[in-house]
N, C-alpha and C positions, 0 to 999 in steps of 0.2 A: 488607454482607458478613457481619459479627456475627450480625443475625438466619438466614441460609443455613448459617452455620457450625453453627448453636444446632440448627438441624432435624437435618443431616446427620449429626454428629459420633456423638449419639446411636444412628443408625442405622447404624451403622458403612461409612456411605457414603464417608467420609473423614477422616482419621487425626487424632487431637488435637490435634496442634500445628500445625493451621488455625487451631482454637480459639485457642491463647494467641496464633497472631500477630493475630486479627481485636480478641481481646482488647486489645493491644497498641496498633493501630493507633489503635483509638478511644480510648486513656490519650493517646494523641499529638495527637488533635484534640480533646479536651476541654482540654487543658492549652494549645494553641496557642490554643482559641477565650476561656479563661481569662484570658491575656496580652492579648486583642485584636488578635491579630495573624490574617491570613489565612494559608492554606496556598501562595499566590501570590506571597507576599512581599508584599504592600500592609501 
């Protein structure tokens, strides 16, 4: 989603703050995949 945001945002296909949630979302799965934990709960 990150990379779709990075095209689009640009081209004002879709509003910034796509940008900080996609931003957002991958600080959420780097920091889960950090911990060693899955997004599933395992």
């Amino acid at each position: 989603m990150l990379a779709i945001d990075l095209v689009y945002v640009p081209r004002g296909r879709i509003r910034w703050t796509y940008l900080i949630d996609a931003a957002e979302e991958a600080a959420f799965i780097a920091a889960s995949n950090r911990r060693g934990r899955n997004l599933t709960g395992g």
